[in-house]
C-alpha positions as CSV (number, residue, x, y, z in Angstrom):
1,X,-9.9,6.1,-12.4
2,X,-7.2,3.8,-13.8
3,X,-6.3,1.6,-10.5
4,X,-7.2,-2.0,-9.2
5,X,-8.0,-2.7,-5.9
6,X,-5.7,-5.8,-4.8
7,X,-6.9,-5.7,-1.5
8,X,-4.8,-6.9,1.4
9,X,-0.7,-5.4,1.3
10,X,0.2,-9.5,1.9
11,X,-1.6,-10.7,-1.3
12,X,0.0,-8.2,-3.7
13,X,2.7,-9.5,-5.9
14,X,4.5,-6.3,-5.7
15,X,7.0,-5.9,-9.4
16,X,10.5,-4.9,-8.9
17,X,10.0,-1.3,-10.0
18,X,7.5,-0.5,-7.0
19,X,6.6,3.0,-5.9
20,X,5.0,3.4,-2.7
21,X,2.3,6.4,-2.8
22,X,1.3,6.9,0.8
23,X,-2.3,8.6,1.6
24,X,-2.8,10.7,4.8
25,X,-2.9,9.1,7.9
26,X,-7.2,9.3,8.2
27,X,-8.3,10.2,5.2
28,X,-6.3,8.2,2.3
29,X,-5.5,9.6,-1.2
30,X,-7.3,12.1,-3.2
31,X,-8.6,11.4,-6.2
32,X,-6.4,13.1,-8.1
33,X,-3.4,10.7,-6.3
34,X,-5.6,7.7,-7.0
35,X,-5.5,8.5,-10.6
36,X,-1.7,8.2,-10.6
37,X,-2.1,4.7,-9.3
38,X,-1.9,1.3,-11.2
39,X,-2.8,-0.6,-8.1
40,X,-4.5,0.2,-4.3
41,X,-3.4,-2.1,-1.7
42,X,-4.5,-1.3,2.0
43,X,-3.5,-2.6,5.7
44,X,-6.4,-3.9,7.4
45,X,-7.4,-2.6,10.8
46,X,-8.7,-4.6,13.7
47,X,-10.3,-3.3,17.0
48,X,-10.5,0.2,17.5
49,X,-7.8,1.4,15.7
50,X,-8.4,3.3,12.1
51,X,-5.5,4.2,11.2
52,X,-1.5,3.8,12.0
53,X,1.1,6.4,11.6
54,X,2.1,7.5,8.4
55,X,5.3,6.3,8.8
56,X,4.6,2.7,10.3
57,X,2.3,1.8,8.2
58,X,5.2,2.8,5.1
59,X,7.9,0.6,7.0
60,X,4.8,-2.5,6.7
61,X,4.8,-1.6,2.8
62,X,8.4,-1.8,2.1
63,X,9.2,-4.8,4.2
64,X,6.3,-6.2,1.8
65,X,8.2,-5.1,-1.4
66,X,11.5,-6.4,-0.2
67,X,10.1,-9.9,0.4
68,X,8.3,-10.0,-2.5
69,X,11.4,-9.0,-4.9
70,X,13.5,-11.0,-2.6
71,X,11.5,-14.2,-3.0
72,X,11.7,-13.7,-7.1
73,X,15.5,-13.2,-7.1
């Protein structure tokens, strides 16, 4: 596999060109999507949630991606 782990979505320095490759909402990405990563980054959980909706969790990620590019420019 050709990816880094960075961890928590906060600690990435996300580049201007940033594509967001969401996994399902359980079970993450496949391998096969994993290998068309450069980087992972992940949400942590708390309590007894596992997951959050696919869709929630991709508003978090871009929000991310804006500040970051926002707070180079």
């Amino acid at each position: 596999m050709n990816f880094d782990i960075c961890g928590d979505y906060h600690q990435f320095n996300y580049p201007q060109s940033t594509l967001l490759f969401l996994g399902e909402e359980r079970q993450s990405l496949t391998p096969q999507q994993r290998d068309l990563c450069q980087n992972l980054v992940r949400i942590p959980m708390s309590g007894a949630v596992d997951s959050l909706n696919l869709a929630v969790a991709g508003s978090l990620l871009m929000y991310e991606v804006y500040k970051s590019i926002i707070n180079v420019g």
